[in-house]
PALOLUM-248547 format. One record per residue (C-alpha): residue number from 1; x, y, z. Coordinates in steps of 0.1 Angstrom, whole numbers, padded with zeros to 4 digits. Layout:
+-----+-------+-------+-------+
| seq |    c1 |    c2 |    c3 |
+-----+-------+-------+-------+
| NUM |     X |     Y |     Z |
...
+-----+-------+-------+-------+
! end
This chain:
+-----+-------+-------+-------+
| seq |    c1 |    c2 |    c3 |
+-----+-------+-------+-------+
|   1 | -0475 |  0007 |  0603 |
|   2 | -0501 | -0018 |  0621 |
|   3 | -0516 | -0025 |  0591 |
|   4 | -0486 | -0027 |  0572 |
|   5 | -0474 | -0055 |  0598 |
|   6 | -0505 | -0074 |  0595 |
|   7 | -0505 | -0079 |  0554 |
|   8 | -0471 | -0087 |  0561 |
|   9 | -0481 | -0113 |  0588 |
|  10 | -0508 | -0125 |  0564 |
|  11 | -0489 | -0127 |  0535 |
|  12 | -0452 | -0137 |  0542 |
|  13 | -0454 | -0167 |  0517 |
|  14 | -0457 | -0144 |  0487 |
|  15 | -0433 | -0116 |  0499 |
|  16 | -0409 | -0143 |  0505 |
|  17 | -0416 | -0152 |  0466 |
|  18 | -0414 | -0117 |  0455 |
|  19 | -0377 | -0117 |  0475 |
|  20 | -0366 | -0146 |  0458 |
|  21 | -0369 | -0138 |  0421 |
|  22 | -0353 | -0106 |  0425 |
|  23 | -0322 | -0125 |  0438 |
|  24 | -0324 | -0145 |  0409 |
|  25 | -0325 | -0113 |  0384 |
|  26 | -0297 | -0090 |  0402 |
|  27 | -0276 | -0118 |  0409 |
|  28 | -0281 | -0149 |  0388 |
|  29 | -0294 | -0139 |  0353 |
|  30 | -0268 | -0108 |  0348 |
|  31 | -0237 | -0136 |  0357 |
|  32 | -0256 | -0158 |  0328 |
|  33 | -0256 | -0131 |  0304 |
|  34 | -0221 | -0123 |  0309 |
|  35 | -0209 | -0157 |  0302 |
|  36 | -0228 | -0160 |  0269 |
|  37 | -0217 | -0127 |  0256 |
|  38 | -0183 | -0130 |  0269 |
|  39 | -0172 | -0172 |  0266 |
|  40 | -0143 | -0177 |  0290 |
|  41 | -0117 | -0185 |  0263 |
|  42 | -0124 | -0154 |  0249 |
|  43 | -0105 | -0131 |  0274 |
|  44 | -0075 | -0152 |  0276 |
|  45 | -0072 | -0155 |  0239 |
|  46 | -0069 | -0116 |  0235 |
|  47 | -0045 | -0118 |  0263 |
|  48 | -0026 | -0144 |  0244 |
|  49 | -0025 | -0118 |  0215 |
|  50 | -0010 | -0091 |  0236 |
|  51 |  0012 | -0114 |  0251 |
|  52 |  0023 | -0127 |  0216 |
|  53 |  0027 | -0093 |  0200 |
|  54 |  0060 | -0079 |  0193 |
|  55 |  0071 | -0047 |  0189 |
|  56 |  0093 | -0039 |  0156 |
|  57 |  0127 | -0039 |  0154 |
|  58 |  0136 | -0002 |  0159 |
|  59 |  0160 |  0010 |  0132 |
|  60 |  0190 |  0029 |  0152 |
|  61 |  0210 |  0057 |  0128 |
|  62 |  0249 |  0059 |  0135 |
|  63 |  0260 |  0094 |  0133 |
|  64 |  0275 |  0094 |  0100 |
|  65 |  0275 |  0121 |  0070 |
|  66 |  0243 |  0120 |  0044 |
|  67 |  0254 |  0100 |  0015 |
|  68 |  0263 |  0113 | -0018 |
|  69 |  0236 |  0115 | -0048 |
|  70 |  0230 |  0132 | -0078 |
|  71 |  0193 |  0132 | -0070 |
|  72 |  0180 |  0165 | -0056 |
|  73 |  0152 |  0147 | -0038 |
|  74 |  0155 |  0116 | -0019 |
|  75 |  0142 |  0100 |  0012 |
|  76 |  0152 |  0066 |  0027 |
|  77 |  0120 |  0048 |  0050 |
|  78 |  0120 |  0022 |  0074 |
|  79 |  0090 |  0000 |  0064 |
|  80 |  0078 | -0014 |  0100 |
|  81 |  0084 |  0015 |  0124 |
|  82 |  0080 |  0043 |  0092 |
|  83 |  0115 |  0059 |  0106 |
|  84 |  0129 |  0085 |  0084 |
|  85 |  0166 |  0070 |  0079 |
|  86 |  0179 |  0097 |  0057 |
|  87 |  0163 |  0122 |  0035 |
|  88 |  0172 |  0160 |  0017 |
|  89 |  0140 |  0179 |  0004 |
|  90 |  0114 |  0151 |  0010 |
|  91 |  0086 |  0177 |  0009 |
|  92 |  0096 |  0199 | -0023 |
|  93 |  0075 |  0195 | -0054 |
|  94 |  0085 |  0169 | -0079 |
|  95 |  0071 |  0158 | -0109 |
|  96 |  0068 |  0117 | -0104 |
|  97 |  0066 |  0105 | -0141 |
|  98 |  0062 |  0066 | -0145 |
|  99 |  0061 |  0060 | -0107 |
| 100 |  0023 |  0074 | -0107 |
| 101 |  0015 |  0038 | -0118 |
| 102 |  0017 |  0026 | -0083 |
| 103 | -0017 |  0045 | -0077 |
| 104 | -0027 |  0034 | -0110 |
| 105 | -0023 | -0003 | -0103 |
| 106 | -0037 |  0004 | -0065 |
| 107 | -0068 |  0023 | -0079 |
| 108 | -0076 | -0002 | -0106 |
| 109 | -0069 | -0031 | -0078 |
| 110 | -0096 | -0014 | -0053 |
| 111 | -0124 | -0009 | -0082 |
| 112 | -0121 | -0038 | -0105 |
| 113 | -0120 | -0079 | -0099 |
| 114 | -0091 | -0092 | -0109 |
| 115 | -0107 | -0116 | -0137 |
| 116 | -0125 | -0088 | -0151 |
| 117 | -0119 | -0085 | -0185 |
| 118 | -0110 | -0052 | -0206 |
| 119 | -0118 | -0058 | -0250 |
| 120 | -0094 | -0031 | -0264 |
| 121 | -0110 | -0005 | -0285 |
| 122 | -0086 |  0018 | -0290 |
| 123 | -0050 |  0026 | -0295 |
| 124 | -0027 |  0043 | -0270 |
| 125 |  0007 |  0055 | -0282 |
| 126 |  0018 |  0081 | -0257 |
| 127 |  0052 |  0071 | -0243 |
| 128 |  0063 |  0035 | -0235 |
| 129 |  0037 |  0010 | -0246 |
| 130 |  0028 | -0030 | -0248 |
| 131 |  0011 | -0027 | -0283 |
| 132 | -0020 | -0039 | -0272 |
| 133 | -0044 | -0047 | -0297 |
| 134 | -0079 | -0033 | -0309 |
| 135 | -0099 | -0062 | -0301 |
| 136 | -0079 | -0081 | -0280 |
| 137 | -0096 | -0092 | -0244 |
| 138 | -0073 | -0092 | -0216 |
| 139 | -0079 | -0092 | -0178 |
| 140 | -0069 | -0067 | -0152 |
| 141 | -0048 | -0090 | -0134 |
| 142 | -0027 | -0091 | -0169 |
| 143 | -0027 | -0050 | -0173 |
| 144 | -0018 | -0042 | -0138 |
| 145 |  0009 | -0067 | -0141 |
| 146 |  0024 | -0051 | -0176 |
| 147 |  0017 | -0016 | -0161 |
| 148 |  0043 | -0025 | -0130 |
| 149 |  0063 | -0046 | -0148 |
| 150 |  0071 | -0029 | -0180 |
| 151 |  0053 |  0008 | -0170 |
| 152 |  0030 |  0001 | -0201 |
| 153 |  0015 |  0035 | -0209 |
| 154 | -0015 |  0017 | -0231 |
| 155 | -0024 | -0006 | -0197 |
| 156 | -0024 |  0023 | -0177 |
| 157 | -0046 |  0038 | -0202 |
| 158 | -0073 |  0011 | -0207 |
| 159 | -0075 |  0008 | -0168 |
| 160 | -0085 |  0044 | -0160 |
| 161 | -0110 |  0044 | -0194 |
| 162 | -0126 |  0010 | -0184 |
| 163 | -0141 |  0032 | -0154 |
| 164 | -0181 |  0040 | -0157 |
| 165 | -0170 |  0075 | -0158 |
| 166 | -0142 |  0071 | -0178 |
| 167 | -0107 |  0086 | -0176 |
| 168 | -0118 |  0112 | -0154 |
| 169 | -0139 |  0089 | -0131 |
| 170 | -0108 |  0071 | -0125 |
| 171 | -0083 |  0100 | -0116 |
| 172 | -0107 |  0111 | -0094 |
| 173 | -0106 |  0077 | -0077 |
| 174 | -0068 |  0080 | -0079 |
| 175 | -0071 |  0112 | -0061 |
| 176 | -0094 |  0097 | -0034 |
| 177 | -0072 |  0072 | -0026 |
| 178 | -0041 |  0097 | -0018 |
| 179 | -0066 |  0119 |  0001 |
| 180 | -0075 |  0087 |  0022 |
| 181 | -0044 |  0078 |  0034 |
| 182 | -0034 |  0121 |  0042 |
| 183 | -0005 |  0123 |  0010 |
| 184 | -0018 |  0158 |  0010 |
| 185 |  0015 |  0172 | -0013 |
| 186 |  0003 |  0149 | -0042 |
| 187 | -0019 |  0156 | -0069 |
| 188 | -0026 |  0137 | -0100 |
| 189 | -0042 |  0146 | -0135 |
| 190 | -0032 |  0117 | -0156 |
| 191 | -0027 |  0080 | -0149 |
| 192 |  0002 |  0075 | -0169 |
| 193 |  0028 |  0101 | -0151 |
| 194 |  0035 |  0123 | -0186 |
| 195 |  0043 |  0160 | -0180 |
| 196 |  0020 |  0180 | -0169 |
| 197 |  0025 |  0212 | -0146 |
| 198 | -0006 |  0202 | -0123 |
| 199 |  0009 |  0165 | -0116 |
| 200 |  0028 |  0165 | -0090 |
| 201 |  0046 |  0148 | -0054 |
| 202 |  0070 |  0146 | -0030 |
| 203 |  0096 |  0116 | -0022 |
| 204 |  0080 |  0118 |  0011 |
| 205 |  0041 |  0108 |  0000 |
| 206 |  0056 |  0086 | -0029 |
| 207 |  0071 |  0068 | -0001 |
| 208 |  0039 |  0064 |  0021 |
| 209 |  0023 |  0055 | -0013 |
| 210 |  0051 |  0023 | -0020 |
| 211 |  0044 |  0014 |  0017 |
| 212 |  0011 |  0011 |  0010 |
| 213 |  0011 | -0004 | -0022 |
| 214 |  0034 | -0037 | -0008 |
| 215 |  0005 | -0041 |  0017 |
| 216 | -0017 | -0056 | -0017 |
| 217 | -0002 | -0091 | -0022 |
| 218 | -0002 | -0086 | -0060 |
| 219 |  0021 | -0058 | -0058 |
| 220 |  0047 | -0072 | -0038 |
| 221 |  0046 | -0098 | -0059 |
| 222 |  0048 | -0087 | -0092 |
| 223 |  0074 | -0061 | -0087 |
| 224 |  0097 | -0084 | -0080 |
| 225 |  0094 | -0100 | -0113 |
| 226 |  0122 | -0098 | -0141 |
| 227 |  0107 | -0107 | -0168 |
| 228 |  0071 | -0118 | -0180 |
| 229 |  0045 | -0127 | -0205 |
| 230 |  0009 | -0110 | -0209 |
| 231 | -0015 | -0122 | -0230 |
| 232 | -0050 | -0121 | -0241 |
| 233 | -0076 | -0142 | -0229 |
| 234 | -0074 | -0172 | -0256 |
| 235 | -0037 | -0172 | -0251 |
| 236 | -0033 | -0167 | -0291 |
| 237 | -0015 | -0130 | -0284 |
| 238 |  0016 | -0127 | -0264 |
| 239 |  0035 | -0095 | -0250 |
| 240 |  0068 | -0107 | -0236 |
| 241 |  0076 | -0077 | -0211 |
| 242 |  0110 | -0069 | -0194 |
| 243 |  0112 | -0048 | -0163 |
| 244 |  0123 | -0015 | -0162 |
| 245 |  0140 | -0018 | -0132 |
| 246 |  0173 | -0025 | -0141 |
| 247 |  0187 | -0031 | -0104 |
| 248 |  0171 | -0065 | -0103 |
| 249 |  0188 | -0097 | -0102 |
| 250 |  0221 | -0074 | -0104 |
| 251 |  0215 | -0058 | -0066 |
| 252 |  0206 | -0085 | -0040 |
| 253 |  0189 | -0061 | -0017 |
| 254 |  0164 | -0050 | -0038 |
| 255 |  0130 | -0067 | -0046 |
| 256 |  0109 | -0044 | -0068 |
| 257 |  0097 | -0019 | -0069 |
| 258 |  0090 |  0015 | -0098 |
| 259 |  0102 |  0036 | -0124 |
| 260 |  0101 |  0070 | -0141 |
| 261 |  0114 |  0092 | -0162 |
| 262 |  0107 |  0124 | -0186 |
| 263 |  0129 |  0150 | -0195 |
| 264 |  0111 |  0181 | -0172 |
| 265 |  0110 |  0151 | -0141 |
| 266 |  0146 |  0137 | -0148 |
| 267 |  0152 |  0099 | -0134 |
| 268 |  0125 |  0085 | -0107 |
| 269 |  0130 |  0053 | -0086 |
| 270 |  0114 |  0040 | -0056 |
| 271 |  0133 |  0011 | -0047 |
| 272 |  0117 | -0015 | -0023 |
| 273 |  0148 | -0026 | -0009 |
| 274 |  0154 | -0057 |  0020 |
| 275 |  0184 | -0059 |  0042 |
| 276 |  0189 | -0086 |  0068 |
| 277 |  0148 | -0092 |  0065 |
| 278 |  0140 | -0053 |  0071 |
| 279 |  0126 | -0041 |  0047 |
| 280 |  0132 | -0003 |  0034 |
| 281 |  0117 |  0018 |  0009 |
| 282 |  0139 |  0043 | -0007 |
| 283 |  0126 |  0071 | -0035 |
| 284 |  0149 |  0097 | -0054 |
| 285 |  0140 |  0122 | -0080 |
| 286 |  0152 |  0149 | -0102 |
| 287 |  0180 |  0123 | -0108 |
| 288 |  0209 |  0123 | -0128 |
| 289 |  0217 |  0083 | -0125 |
| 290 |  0185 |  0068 | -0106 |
| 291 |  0201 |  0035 | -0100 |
| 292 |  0233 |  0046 | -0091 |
| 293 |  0217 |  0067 | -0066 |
| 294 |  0198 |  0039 | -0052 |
| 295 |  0224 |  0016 | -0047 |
| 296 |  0244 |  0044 | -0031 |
| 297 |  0215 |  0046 | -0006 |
| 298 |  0216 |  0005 |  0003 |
| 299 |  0253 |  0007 |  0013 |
| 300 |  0251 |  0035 |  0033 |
| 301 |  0223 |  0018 |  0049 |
| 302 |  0243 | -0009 |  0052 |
| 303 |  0270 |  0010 |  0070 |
| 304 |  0251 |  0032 |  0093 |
| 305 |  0220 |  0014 |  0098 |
| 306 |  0214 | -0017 |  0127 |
| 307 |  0178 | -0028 |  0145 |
| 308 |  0172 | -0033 |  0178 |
| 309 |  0145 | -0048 |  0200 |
| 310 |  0135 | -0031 |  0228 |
+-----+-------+-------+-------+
! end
C-alpha cells in the first residue's frame, strides 16, 4: 500500500492525465457520436410524422338486409381499412375468366420496363383479341394498356411469351406474385383467364388482388379509361380499343376496373368503385347480369354505408 502511495505521490501529474482522457471518452466522445448519428431535427421530424398521420375513415355498416344479386359470389371491400362491407361465399371456388388479366398486367409491370418493346411473331386468336400483327413492334406500356382496356387475349399472350422462359416462365411469376401477397385460394395456369378446371379463385383474393393492382399508378389509371388507341412503334398501325366495362361514363361511382366472362365462369366484374372519396372495391361471379349486380352493390352501399373518424 506504501509503495502504492509513493508512485502515486511521484507520479500524480500523469495519473491526473490518465483521469482526464477517460472523462473525455465516457462522457464527451459518446454525446458527439450521438449527435452525428442522430441530427437533432431528425427526432422531431418523425414526431412530426406521427403527429401528422391520420387514421382512415372507418366504414360503419347499418344493420340492413344483404342486397339482392344474381351473382352467386360476391364480396364488397373497403379500400383503406380492407373492411368486409358485405359478402355471400367470398371463399368458394370460382373460375375468374378475363379478370386474370389484373395479374397479367401486374406480372408483366414487375418484370418488364415499360418502353420495352415486344416485335410480334406470331398470331393469337383464342377469344377476344386486338389483331396484332406479325411484325409489328409495340411496347409494353401499349399491351398492358389494350390488355385492361379492351381484355385483348393476343396482349395478354405476347406478355407472358416475351418472358426468357416463355409462357410458362411467366405463369410461374404470376403465381409468385399471388403467393407473395398470401391469395392462397388462387391458382393460375393461363394468362388469358379461358377455361380451364385448374384455374381458379375466390371474390375474396380477386379482391386483395384489385386492391393491390390500384397501388401501380398505371393501373389506376388506365382502367379508368373509355376508350383508346394502341399502336405500334412508328405510329403507322392503329388499334382503336373500347372498354369492356360497360358501367363507365354511365355510373358516376365507378372508376375502372375488370371484366370476364365464359360460359363454364358466367359474368365476372370487379368494380373499382368511389363514393364521397372512399374508395371500394366490389367483385361478383357466377353472374347472371354482372353490371346490374354491381350497380345493385353501389346503392346499397350508398344506403347503409357512412365513415367515421375516430
Amino acid at each position: 500500500m506504501s509503495k502504492f502511495l509513493n508512485l502515486l505521490k511521484n507520479n500524480w501529474s500523469d495519473f491526473l492525465i490518465i483521469f482526464l482522457i477517460l472523462i473525455l471518452n465516457l462522457f464527451w466522445l459518446p454525446t458527439f457520436s450521438f449527435w452525428s448519428i442522430y441530427p437533432k431535427n431528425s427526432l422531431s421530424s418523425q414526431n412530426k410524422q406521427l403527429v401528422e398521420y391520420q387514421h382512415p375513415d372507418v366504414p360503419v355498416i347499418k344493420m340492413a338486409q344483404k342486397p339482392f344479386l344474381s351473382s352467386q359470389n360476391y364480396i364488397l371491400v373497403d379500400v383503406a381499412t380492407n373492411t368486409v362491407l358485405t359478402s355471400q361465399d367470398p371463399d368458394s371456388k370460382i373460375y375468374p375468366a378475363s379478370t386474370t388479366k389484373l395479374a397479367t398486367a401486374l406480372t408483366a409491370l414487375n418484370i418488364y420496363p415499360l418502353d420495352e418493346i415486344i416485335t410480334i411473331d406470331q398470331e393469337y386468336t383464342e377469344g377476344k383479341v386486338m389483331e396484332l400483327k406479325i411484325g409489328e413492334k409495340i411496347t409494353i406500356k401499349s399491351l398492358v394498356s389494350a390488355l385492361l382496356v379492351y381484355s385483348a387475349n393476343d396482349a395478354a399472350f405476347n406478355l407472358a411469351n416475351h418472358h426468357q422462359s416463355g409462357v410458362v416462365g411467366f405463369i410461374k411469376q404470376m403465381n409468385l406474385l399471388l403467393q407473395k401477397y398470401g391469395l392462397k385460394n388462387t391458382n393460375f395456369t393461363n394468362f388469358d383467364g379461358l377455361q380451364n378446371e385448374n384455374h381458379y379463385s375466390t371474390v375474396y383474393d380477386l379482391s386483395q388482388l384489385a386492391r393491390l393492382s390500384i397501388k401501380n399508378s398505371i393501373v389506376k389509371e388506365v382502367v379508368k379509361t373509355k376508350n383508346i388507341t394502341v399502336t405500334d412503334i412508328d405510329g403507322q398501325i392503329k388499334h382503336e380499343l373500347i372498354s369492356t366495362n360497360e358501367l363507365l361514363d354511365v355510373v358516376p361511382e365507378i372508376e375502372g376496373l375488370k371484366t370476364g366472362w365464359t360460359p363454364e365462369a358466367k359474368g365476372c366484374f370487379i368494380g373499382l368503385i368511389n363514393i364521397g372519396g372512399h374508395e371500394l372495391i366490389s367483385v361478383v361471379a357466377q353472374s347472371d347480369d354482372r353490371f346490374q349486380d354491381t350497380k345493385n352493390l353501389i346503392d346499397w352501399a350508398k344506403q347503409n354505408i357512412s365513415w367515421k373518424n375516430y
